[in-house]
N, C-alpha and C positions, 0 to 999 in steps of 0.2 A: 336691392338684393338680386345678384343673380347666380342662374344654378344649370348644371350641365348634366344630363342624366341620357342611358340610351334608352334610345328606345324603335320597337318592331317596324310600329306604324311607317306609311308613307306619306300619306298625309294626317292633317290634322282633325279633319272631319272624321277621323277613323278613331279617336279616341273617345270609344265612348267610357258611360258614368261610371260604369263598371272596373273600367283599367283605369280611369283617372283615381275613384277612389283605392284600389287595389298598392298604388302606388304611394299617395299622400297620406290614408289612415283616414281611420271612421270620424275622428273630431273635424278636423280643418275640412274633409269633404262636405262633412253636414252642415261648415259656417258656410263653405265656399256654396255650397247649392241655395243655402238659404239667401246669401247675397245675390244669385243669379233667380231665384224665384223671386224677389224684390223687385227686379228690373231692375238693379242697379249697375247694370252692363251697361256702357255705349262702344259698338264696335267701330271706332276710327276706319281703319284697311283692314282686308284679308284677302286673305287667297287661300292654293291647298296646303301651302309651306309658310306662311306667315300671318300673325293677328297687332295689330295695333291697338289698344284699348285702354278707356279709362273704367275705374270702376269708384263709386258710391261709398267709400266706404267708413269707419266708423267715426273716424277723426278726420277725414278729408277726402278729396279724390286723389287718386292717386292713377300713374300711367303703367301700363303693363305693354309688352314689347316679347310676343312667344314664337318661335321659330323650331323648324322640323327639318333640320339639313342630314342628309349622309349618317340618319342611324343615331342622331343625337338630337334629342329635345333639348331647346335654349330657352330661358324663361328669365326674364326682366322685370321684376316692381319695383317702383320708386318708394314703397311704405317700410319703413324698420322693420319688419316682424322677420323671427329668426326660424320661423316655419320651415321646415323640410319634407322633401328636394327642394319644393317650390309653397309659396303662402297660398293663402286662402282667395284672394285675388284672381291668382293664377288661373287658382280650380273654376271661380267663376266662369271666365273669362272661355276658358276653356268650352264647360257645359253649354255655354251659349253659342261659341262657336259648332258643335256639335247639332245644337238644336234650328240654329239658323241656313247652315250650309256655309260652302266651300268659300264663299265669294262674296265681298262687299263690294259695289261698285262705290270711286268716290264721288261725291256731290259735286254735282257741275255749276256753278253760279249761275244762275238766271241772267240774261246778257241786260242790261240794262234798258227800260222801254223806250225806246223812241218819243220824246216828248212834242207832242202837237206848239208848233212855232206859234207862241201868243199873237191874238193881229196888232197891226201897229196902232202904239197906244196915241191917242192923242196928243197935238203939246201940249205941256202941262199948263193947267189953268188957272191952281191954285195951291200957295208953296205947303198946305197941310198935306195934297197928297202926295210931295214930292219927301216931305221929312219924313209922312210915314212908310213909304219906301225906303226911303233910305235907314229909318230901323231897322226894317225886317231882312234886309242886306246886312249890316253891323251886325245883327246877331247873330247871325248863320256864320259867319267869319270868325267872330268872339269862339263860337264854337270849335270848331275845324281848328282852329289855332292853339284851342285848350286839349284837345287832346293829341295834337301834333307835339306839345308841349311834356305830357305825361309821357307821350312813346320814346322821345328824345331822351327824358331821364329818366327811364326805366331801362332803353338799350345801353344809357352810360353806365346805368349801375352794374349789367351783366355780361360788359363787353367785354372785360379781365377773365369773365368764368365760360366765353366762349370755346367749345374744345378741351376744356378741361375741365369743367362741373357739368355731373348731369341738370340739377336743379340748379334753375335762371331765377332771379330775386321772382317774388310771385305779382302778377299783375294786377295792378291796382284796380278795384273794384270799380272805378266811374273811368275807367279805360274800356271806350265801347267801339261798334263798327269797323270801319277797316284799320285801324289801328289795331284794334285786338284779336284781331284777324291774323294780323303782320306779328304780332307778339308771338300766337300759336303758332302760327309757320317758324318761327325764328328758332324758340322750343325743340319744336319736332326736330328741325334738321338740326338743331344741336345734338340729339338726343341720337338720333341717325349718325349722324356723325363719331359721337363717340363708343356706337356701338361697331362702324363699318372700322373705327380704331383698333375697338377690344379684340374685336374678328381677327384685325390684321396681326395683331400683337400673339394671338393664342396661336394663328398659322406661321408665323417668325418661331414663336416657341416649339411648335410642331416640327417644323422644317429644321433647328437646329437640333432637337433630340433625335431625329431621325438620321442626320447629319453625323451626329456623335454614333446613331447607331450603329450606321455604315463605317465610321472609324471605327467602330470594336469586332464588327463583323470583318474587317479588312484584315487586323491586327489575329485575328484569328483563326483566317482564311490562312493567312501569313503561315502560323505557328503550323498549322495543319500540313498544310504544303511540305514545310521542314520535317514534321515527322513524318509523312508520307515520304519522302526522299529518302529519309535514314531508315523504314522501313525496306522501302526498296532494294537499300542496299546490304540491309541484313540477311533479306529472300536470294539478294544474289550471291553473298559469302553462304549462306545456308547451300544452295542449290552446288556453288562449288563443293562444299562438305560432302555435300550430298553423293556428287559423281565420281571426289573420293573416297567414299565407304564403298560404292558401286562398284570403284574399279580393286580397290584393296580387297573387297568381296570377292569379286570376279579371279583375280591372282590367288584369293585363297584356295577358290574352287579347284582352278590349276594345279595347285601346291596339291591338296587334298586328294586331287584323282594321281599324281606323282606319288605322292606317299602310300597312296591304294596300291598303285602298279608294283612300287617297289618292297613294299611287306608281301606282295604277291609274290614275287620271282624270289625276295630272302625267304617265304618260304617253302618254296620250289626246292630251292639251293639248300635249305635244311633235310628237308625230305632226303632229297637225294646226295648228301652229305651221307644221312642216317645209314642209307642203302650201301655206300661204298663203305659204310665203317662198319656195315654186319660182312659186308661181301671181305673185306680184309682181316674182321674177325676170323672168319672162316677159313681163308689163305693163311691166318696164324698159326691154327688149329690142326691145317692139313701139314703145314711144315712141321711143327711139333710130333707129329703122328710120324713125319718119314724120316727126323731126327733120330727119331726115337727107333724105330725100325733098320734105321742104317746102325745105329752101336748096337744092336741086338747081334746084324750080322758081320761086324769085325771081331776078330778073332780078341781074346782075352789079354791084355798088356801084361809081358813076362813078368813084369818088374813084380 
């Protein structure tokens, strides 16, 4: 089972019981603590960004595999359980890493002792103690050859699911010493292997939606661009409009101070129209008056 969730922290030793439980819920923290109060942790590797571990638990051991990259907890069990974010394993594993510290160093093999050179044996003297050497040679070989034998067909069985199954056929119980040493190593780096896979597959996946983003973002930088142009060029026919309402204004103005002047001077020109038509009344008046005065003094028509 595995599960992607984010999270604050930057390392792993930062999560304590608190935000582990906060995040999983009151059941599966309280199996998971109880599994870690058991000692049923073993912490394979750690550091402040990664834990390798197995855990104890109900039906078997099972390997857990938790990682703190870039703001995103990763969490790996090899058990069924459909626990969320992450199973009760997890949480162990977690609490212990919290309780232990940042950092396991791995175990270094003890270099092999130096074995004190037997003195040289005498020649043999007598063939019982050459036979019983040479059992206890046969057997040690009988050995070494038995389980050379198990690790050959166990790598056959699991050589198909190299790379492609997390879970290697399981190691047979009377498969001991460096053999099963070489089994666990084979495991592990399988296990490494198809997680530095999943890694690479989720950053493929990453990289092409991002990819597609940048195409939608282009396509729309695109669009954008075009209506910014045809905006542009609406501010420019606008801005034309503009400067002729300004200038059709401006000639109004003209027009208007013309049409002022000239109802001024019509009526000037009324005014003094008015004035020559009382002054010519008046010349009417006067002639009327000297008509009138001239037949007063002509003599009276015989007729």
């Amino acid at each position: 089972m595995r599960n992607r969730i984010s999270c604050s922290a930057q390392e792993l030793g930062q999560l304590d019981p608190d935000m582990v439980q906060s995040v999983v819920g009151g059941q599966v923290f309280k199996i998971g603590n109880q599994y870690f109060s058991d000692q049923r942790v073993n912490i394979v590797e750690a550091n402040g960004t990664q834990v390798v571990a197995e855990v104890n638990g109900t039906y078997g051991v099972y390997s857990q595999t938790i990682k703190l990259r870039g703001g995103t907890l990763s969490t790996k069990c090899s058990c069924p359980s459909t626990e969320q974010p992450f199973c009760r394993h997890c949480v162990a594993v977690l609490l212990q890493q919290f309780h232990t510290g940042s950092s396991v160093e791995q175990p270094t093999k003890a270099a092999p002792a130096q074995s004190t050179p037997p003195p040289p044996s005498p020649e043999p003297e007598a063939s019982a103690e050459a036979s019983s050497s040479s059992g206890e040679v046969a057997a040690t070989v009988d050995l070494n050859f038995r389980e050379a034998t198990l690790f050959i067909d166990w790598i056959q069985q699991g050589i198909g699911l190299l790379g492609k199954e997390a879970s290697l056929p399981a190691v047979p119980e009377s498969l001991r010493g460096v053999a099963r040493e070489w089994a666990g190593v084979i495991d592990r780096l399988n296990q490494r292997f198809l997680e530095s896979e999943e890694d690479r597959m989720d950053a493929q996946r990453n990289l092409q939606s991002a990819e597609s983003m940048v195409d939608s973002l282009t396509k729309e930088l695109g669009t954008v661009k075009e209506e910014s142009e045809t905006a542009q060029q609406t501010c420019s026919r606008l801005e034309n409009k503009v400067k002729q309402v300004e200038e059709s204004l401006s000639d109004f103005s003209r027009v208007s101070k013309e049409r002022d002047r000239l109802v001024s001077k019509v009526s000037a020109m009324q005014s003094e129209l008015q004035n020559k038509g009382a002054e010519l009344e008046s010349v009417s008046m006067t002639l009327k008056s000297m008509s009138n005065a001239i037949r007063n003094l002509l003599p009276p028509d015989p007729s």
